[in-house]
N, C-alpha and C positions, 0 to 999 in steps of 0.2 A: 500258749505263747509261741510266737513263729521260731523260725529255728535263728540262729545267731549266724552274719554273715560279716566278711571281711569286706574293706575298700572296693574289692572289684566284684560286687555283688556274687561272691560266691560263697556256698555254707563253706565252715571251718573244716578241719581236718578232720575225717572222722561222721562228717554228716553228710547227705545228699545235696546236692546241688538242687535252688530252686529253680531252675527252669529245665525245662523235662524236654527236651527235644526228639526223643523216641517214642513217646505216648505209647507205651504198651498196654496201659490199662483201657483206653480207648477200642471200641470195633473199628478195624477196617474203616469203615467208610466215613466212620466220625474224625479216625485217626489223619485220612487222606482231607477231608474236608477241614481241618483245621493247619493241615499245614497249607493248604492253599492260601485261609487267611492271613497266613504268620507272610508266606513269601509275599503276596500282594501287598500286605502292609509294608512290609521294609521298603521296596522298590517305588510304592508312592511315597513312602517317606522320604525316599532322596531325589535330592537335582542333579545328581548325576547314575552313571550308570551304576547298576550294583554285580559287582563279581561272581561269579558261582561259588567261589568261596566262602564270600560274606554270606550267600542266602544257605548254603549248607550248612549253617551254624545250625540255623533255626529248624531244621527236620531230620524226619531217621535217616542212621547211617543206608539205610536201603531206600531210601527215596529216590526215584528220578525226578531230576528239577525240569529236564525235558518233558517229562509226561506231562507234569504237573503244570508246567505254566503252559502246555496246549491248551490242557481246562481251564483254566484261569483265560485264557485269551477266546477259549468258546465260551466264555458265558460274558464276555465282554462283547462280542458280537453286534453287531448293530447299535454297542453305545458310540459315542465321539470320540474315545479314546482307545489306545491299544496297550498292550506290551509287546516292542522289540526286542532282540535284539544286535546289541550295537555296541562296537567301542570293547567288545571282549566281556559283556555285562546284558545286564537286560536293562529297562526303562521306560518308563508309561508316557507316550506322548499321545499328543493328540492327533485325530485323523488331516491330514492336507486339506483336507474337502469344508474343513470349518476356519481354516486358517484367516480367512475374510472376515468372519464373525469375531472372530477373538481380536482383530485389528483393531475392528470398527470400536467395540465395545470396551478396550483398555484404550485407545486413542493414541497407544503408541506405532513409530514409524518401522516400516521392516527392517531388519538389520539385515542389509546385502554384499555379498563378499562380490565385488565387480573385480573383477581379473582383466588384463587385458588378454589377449591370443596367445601371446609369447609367455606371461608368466604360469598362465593354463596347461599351456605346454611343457615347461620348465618343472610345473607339479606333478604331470601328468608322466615324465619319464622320470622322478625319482621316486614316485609311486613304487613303478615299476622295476626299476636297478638299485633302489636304497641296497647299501648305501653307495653312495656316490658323490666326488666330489666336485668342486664348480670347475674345477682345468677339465675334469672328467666329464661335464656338461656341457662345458666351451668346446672341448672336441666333438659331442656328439652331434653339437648345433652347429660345427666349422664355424661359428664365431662367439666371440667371447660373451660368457654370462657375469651381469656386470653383478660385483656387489650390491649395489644399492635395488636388482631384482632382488637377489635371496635374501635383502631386509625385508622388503614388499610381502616374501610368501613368509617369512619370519613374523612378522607383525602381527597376521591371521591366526597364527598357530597351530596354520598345518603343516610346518616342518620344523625339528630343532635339528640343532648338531648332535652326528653321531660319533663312531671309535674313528681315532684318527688312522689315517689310510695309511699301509707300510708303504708308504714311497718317500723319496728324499724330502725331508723339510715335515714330514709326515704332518700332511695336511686335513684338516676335520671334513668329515665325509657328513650328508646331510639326508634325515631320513623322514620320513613321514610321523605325525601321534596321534594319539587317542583321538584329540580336537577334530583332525582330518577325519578319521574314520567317522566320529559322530556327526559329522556335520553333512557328510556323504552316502547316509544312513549303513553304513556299512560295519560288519560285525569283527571280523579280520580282513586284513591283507588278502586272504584267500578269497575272498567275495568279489574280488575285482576281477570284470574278463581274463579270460584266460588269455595270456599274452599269445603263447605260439596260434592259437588260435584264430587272432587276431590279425597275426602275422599273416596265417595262411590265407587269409580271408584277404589282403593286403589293405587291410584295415589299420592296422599299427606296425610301423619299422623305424629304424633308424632315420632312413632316408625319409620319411612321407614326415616326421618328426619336423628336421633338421628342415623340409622345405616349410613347413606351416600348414601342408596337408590335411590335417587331421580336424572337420570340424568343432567348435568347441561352444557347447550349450551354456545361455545367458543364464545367469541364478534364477530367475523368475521362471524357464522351461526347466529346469531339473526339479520343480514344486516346490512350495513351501514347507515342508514336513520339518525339514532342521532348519537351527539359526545357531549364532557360534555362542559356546558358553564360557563360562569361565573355567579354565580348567589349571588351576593356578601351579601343579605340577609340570605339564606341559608346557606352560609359559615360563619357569623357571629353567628349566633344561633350555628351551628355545634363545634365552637370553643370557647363556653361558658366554664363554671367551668369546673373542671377536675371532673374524676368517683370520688365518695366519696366510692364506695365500696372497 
């Protein structure tokens, strides 16, 4: 008879837990090959990304989840699909290169986030300064960023409201989310060009900002690889108080 477990599928007090996430009794290479399938399974099993936390549950405390989903993404090689990652997680999308196939074959329309120049821009320097607030964006543009843009880039859910700013009136400062990263295929904030870099390069400033400078690629050339998801955290944060400015 199995052993006896509480509400949150774990033995009682006093018995081992059944689920064995160290496999000591396993060799090596059984051990490493079974936690590949433990990680691959969770991460197909969600629609969103999965944390490094969440997939450390599933393997030994001496695993690298690094190592491990390299092999997991070599023996996926050449199929249609991949694991990223993205959004501070990893996630199994499918490759860009079938994106027309999967159109054709579910019959639905692409979901495109059209921006115009300015609100592109507007993303593109809080990207970069999060947080930061709209008088703070009014000054960098030398004219004003109306409310009804930062509903536009609010709507998408690649930015919510962040801590509010120490200045009088302490007004809500606005920062980039997860949504954003995922949808830009990007894993953190730090994956984004290096600003001084860009600087130096007089690829990205203030100035080249503030005049419209800076060209800005149609959703269709940045690939179809992402489309926006639900990501009902993000949109709850995003849909806090209104600007008090």
């Amino acid at each position: 008879m199995g052993a006896a477990v509480n509400r949150k599928g774990r033995a009682r007090t006093g018995e081992s837990p059944l689920f064995d996430p160290e496999l000591d009794h396993l060799p090596p290479e059984a051990r490493w090959r079974e936690w590949m399938g433990r990680v691959e399974a969770v991460i197909f099993a969600s629609g969103e990304p999965v944390p490094r936390e969440t997939l450390a549950r599933v393997v030994g405390k001496g695993c690298s989840l690094d190592l491990l989903v390299d092999d997991i993404r070599e023996e996926l090689r050449g199929r249609p699909y991949d694991i990223v990652a993205v959004a501070g997680g990893f996630q199994h999308r499918t490759r860009p290169s079938f994106a027309d196939a999967i159109r054709t074959a579910s019959g639905a329309a692409e979901q495109i986030v059209d921006l115009s120049q300015q609100e592109a821009l507007v993303l593109m320097t809080i990207a970069y300064f999060q947080p930061i607030t709209r008088m703070e964006l009014s000054t960098f543009f030398a004219r004003e960023i109306s409310r009804d843009l930062i509903a536009t880039l609010r709507s998408t859910g690649f930015i919510a409201s962040g801590p509010r700013a120490p200045q009088p009136g302490a007004p809500y400062t606005y920062v980039t989310t997860k949504t954003f990263l995922s949808h830009f295929g990007l894993d953190t904030l730090r994956d984004l060009p290096d600003h001084e870099a860009l600087e130096d390069a007089g690829l990205l400033s203030r100035r080249s900002l503030a005049e419209g400078d800076i060209p800005v690629a149609s959703s269709q050339e940045r690939g179809d690889e992402a489309e926006i998801g639900d990501d009902d955290g993000d949109r709850d944060e995003a849909e806090g108080s209104p600007d008090p400015e």
